[in-house]
N, C-alpha and C positions, 0 to 999 in steps of 0.2 A: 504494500500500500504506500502511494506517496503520501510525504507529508505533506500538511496542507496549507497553500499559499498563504503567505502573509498579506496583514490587511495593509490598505494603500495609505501612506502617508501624505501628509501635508506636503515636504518635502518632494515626493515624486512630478517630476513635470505632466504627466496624464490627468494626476489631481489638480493640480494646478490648474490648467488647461479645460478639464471641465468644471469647476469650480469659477474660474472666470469667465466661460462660456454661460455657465448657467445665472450666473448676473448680469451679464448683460443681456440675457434674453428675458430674464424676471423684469428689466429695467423698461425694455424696450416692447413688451406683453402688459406692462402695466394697466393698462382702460387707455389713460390719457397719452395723446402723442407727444413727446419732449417736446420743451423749446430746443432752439440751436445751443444755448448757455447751458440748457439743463443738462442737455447728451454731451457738449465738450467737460461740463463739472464731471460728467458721472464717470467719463472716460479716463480723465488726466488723475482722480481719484481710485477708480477701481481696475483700470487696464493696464494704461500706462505703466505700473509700476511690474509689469512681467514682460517688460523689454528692458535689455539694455542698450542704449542708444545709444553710449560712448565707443560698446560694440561696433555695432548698428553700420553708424559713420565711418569710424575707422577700416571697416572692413569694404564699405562700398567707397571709401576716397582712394584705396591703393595707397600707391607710391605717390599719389598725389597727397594723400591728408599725411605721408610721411612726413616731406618733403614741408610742410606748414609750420608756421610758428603757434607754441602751444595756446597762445590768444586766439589765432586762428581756425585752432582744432575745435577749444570751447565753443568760437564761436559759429561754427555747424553741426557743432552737437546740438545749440541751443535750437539751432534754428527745425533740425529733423524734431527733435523734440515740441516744438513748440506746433508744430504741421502734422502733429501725429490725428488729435481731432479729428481734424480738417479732412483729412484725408481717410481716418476711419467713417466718417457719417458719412461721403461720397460713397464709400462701398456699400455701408448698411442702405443707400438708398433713401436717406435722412435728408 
């Protein structure tokens, strides 16, 4: 007999993953349809924070966001970060 799977942690990215899935679909099934301020608050509060952008950036500048002075790196972190909203409610169709 196998042993029997252990149960899924906080810590696991699937948890995760559906755990943030299932708030924004609570968020967005509510009755009322957001405003645009309500869905970028609920976003930069409850989504946002299971990316990391500093990633994110670094990995899509290449040898360009190398190549940047670290004011410069900050400042297109800031800015994917700050367009993350923006471009999550384009996709939900918001």
């Amino acid at each position: 007999m196998a042993p029997p799977m252990p149960a899924p942690s906080a810590d696991n990215p699937a948890v995760a993953l559906r755990t943030g899935m299932d708030k924004l679909l609570g968020f967005l099934n509510g009755g009322n349809s957001p405003s645009t301020d309500e869905l970028n608050a609920f976003l930069n509060a409850e989504i946002a924070p299971f990316f990391d952008f500093e990633y994110m950036t670094e990995s899509a500048g290449g040898r360009l966001y190398e190549r940047m002075q670290a004011e410069e790196q900050q400042s297109l972190v800031e800015k994917l970060q700050a367009s993350f909203p923006t471009k999550i409610a384009k996709k939900l169709g918001c």
